[in-house]
C-alpha positions as a Python dict, from the first residue, in 0.01 Angstrom:
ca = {
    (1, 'X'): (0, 0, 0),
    (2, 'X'): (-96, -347, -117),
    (3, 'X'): (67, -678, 14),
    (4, 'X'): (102, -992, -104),
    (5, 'X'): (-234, -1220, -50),
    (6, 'X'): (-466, -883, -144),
    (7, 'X'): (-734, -907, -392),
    (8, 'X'): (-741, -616, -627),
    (9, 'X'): (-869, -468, -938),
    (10, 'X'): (-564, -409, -1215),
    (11, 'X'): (-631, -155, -1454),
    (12, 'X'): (-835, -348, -1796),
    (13, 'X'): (-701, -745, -1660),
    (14, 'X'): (-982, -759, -1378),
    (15, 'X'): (-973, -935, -1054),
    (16, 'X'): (-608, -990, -987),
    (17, 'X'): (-397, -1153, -655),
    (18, 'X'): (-124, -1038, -518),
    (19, 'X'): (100, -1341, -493),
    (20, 'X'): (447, -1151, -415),
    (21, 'X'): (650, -888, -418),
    (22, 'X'): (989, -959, -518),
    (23, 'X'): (1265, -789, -666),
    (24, 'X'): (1311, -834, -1062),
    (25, 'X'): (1553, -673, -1308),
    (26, 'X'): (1390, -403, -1542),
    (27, 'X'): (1574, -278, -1843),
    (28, 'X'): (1819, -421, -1666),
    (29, 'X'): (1854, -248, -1329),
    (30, 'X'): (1671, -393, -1038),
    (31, 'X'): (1293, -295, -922),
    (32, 'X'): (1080, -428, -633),
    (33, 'X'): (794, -537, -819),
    (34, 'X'): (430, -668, -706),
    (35, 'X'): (336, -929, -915),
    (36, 'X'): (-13, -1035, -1004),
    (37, 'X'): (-238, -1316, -1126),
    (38, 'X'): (-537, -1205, -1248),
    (39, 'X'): (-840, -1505, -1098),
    (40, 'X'): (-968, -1540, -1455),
    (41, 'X'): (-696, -1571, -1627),
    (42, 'X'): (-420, -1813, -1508),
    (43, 'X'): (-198, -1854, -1782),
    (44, 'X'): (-113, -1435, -1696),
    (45, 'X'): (157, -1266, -1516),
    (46, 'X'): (151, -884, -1404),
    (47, 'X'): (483, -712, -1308),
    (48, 'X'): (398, -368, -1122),
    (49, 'X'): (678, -183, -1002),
    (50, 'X'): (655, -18, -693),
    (51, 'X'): (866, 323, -829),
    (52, 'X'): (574, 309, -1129),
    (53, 'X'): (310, 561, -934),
    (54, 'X'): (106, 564, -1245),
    (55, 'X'): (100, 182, -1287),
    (56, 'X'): (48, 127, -881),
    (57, 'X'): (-266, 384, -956),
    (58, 'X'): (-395, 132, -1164),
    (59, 'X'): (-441, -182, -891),
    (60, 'X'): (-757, -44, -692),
    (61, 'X'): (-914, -253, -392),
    (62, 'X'): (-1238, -455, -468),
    (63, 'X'): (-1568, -271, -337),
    (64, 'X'): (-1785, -427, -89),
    (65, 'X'): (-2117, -646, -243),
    (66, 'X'): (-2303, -350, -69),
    (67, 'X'): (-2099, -49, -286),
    (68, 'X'): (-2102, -330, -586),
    (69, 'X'): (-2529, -332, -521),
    (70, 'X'): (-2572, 90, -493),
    (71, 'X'): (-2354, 119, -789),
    (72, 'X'): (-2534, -91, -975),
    (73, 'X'): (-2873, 90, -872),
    (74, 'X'): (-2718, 513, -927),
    (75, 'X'): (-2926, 650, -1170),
    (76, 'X'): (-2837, 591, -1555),
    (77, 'X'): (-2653, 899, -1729),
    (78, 'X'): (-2777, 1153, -1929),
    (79, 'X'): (-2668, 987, -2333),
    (80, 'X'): (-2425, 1209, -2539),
    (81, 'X'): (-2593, 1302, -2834),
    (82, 'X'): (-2277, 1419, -2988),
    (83, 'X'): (-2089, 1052, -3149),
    (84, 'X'): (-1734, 1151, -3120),
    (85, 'X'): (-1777, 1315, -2785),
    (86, 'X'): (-1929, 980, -2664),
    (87, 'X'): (-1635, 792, -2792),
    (88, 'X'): (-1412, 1011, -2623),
    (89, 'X'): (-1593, 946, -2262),
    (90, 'X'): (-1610, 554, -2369),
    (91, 'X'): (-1248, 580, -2454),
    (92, 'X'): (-1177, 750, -2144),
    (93, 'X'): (-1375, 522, -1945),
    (94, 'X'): (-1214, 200, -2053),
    (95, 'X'): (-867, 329, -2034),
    (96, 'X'): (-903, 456, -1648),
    (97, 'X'): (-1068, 100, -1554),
    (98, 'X'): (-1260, 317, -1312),
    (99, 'X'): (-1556, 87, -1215),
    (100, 'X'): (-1804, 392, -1155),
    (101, 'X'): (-1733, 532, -1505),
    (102, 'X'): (-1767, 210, -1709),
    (103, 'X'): (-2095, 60, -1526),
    (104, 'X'): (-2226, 427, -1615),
    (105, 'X'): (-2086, 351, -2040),
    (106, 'X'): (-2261, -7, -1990),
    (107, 'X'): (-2560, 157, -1872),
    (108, 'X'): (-2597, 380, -2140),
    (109, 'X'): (-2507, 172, -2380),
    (110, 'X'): (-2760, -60, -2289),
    (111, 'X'): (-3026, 189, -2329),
    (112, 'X'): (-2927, 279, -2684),
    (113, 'X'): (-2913, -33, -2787),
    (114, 'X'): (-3292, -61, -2620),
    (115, 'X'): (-3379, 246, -2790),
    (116, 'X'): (-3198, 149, -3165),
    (117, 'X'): (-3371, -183, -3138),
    (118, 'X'): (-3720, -55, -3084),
    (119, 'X'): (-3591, 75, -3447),
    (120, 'X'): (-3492, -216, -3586),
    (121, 'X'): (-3108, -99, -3537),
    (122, 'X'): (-2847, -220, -3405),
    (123, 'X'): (-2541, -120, -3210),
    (124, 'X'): (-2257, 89, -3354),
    (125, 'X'): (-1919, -140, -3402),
    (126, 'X'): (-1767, 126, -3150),
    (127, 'X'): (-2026, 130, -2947),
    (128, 'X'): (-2083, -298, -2922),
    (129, 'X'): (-1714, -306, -2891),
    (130, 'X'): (-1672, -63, -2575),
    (131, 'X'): (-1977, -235, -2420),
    (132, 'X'): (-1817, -593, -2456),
    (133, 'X'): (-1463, -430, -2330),
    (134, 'X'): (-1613, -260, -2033),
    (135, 'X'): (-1863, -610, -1911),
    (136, 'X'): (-1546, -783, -1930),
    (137, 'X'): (-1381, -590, -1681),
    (138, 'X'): (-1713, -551, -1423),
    (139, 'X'): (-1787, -900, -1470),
    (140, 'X'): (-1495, -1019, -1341),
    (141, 'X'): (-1568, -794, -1004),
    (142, 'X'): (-1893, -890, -984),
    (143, 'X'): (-1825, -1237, -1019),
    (144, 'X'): (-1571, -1257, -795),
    (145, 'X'): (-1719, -988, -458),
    (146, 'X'): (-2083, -1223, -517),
    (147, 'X'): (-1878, -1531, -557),
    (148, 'X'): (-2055, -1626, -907),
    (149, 'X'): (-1922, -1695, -1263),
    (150, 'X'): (-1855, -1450, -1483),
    (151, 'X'): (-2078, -1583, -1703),
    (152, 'X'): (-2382, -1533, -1435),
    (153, 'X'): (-2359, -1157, -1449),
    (154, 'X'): (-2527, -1057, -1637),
    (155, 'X'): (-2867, -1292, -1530),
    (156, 'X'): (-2793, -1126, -1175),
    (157, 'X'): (-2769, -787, -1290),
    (158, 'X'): (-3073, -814, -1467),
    (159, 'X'): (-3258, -1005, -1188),
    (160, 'X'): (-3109, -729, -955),
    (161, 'X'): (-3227, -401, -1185),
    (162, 'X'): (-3530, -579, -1280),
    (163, 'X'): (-3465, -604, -1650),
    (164, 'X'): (-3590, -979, -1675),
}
């Protein structure tokens, strides 16, 4: 269970604290509620009940700069040929938040859009879309475990993978 003072991962908001746990009304009957600031994003609230199982699946603790770093270097997927099966995974992906699942998207995103280039194409609207989505939500863990600006990212990841 998480306590007030923990640094987590909430769903699609990112890096959030835990600044209490207090008891609200909701639909008008009283819950014990976690509630959550995300680091980037100030002007937000986040009321998680504690009854809500699904919603408490959602906050996930941060991983380590060393499981951030081996993440980061796992092998690149094998690219879905087939377009609606890939939106379905990218869909997927984004909706569970799960950080494995949507570096693995922004990987192979980033190769198709490496590949389409060298063709003088461009990224689907789906696919550029998904990408921006899913760098939204890492970059707020990476910025926060290596204690850089979200906006630094993706320089680091680059520097780190090689890609300069």
């Amino acid at each position: 269970m998480f306590h007030p003072g923990d640094i987590v991962s909430y769903g699609t908001n990112g890096v959030c604290e835990i600044t209490e746990q207090k008891r609200v009304r909701l639909a008008g009957q009283p819950c014990d509620c976690l509630i959550l600031k995300p680091v980037y994003d100030q002007s937000m609230t986040i009321c998680v009940p504690c009854t809500s199982q699904v919603l408490l699946d959602r906050m996930r603790p941060l991983p380590t700069k060393e499981e951030l770093l081996a993440m980061l270097h796992e092998p690149a997927p094998a690219h879905e040929a087939n377009a609606d099966a890939r939106k379905e995974q990218y869909r997927q992906a984004l909706q569970s938040g799960d950080r494995h699942r949507l570096l693995r998207m922004v990987r192979d995103i980033h190769a198709q859009h490496q590949a389409r280039k060298a063709q003088g194409k461009g990224l689907s609207a789906f696919d550029n879309r998904a990408l921006h989505e899913a760098q939204n939500l890492l970059h707020s863990e990476f910025a926060y475990i290596l204690g850089i600006e979200p906006n630094a990212v993706p320089q680091f990841i680059a520097a780190e993978l090689g890609d300069e």
